[in-house]
N, C-alpha and C positions, 0 to 999 in steps of 0.2 A: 445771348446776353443783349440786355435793349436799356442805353443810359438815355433817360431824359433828364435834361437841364433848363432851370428857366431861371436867367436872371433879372438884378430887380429894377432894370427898363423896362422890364414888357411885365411889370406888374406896375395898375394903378393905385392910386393913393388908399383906397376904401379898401383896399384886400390886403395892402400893409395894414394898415389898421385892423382888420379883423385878425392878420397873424398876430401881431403883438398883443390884442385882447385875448386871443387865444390862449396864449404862450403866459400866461400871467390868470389866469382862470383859477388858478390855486391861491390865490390871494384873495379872489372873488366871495364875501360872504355868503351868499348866495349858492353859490358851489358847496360850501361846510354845510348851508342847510339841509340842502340834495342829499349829502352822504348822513346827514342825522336823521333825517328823516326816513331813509332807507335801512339805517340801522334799525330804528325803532321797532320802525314793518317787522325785522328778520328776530327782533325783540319779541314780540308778538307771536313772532311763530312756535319761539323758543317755549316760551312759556305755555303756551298750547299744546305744545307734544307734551311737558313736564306733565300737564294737569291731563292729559289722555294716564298718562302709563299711572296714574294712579299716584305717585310719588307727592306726599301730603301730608306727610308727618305733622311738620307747623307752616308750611308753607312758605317758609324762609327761603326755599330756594327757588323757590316761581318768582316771588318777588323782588327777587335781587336779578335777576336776568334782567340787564337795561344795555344799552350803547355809551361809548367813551363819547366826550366831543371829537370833534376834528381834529385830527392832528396830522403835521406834516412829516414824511419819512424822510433818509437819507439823502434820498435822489430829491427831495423836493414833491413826492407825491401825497397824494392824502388819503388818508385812510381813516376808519371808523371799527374798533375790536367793538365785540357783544359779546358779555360771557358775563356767568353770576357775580356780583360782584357784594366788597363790605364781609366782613365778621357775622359769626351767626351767633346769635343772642344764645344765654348760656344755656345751654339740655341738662335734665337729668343725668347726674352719672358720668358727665364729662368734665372732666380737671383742665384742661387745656382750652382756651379758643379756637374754634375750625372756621378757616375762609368757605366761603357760598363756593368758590371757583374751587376749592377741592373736592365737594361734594358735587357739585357736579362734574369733576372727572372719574370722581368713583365711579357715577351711575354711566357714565360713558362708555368707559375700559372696563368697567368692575375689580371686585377688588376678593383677593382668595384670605379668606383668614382661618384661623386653625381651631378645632372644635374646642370647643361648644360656642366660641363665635358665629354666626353668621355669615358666610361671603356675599358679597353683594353683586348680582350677573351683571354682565356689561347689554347696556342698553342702548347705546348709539343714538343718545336722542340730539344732538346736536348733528355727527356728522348725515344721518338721516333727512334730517330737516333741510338743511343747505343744501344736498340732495335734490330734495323734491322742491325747491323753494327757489333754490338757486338762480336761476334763469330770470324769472320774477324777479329778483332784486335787483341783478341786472339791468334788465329792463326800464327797472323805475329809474335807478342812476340814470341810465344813458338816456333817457325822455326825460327828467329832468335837466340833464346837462344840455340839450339840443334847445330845451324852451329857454334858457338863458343865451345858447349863444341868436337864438332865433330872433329872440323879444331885445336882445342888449348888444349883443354884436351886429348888430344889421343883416340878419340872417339872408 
């Protein structure tokens, strides 16, 4: 077991300073941007796998795949959800209003219905995507995040 301790005489002024810009980066606009902007990207992909696998009926549900603003969690961190979002304009034959984000769980998990219905196969196009994309989005965050603490914190 190895403690290292550094108290805050043998830190100078400029590296206080960049912990507390640090420690406060979730306030930082700029910061929300990085995560929307990121979201977008992984928006982009979304929709891309949708319009691969053919799913096109009206297109209601490629076009509802967008990112939430920024918002902050429990703990104070931030986050960014992407998933279809909004009501879907009314169809033929359907009595009810369906949200974008259930239809695209259907086509995710698929859905078993009982003859002469249709079931719908599970498609996995979202957890898929994060998958192969994942890392990349990553990436963008955290090259985002470094050019603000580089460019604004006195990197």
């Amino acid at each position: 077991m190895a403690r290292f301790e550094v108290g805050v005489s043998q830190i100078d002024d400029k590296v206080i300073a960049r912990i507390k810009a640090a420690h406060d980066v979730g306030g930082n606009a700029k910061f929300d941007a990085v995560l929307e902007s990121a979201g977008e990207r992984l928006a982009e992909y979304f929709r891309g796998a949708l319009s691969q696998m053919g799913i096109r009926k009206t297109g209601q549900l490629i076009e509802s795949v967008k990112p939430t603003k920024a918002k902050a969690g429990k703990n104070g961190a931030k986050y960014v959800d992407v998933y279809p979002q909004g009501i879907r304009a009314k169809e033929s034959g359907r009595k009810k209003p369906v949200s974008n984000a259930m239809v695209g769980y259907a086509h995710e998990y698929g859905v078993m219905r009982v003859p002469p219905k249709k079931s719908t196969p599970a498609r996995h196009w979202m957890s898929n995507t994060v998958d192969d994309v994942g890392e990349e989005i990553q990436d963008a965050v955290t090259q985002g995040l470094n050019e603000i603490f580089n460019n604004e914190l006195g990197g």
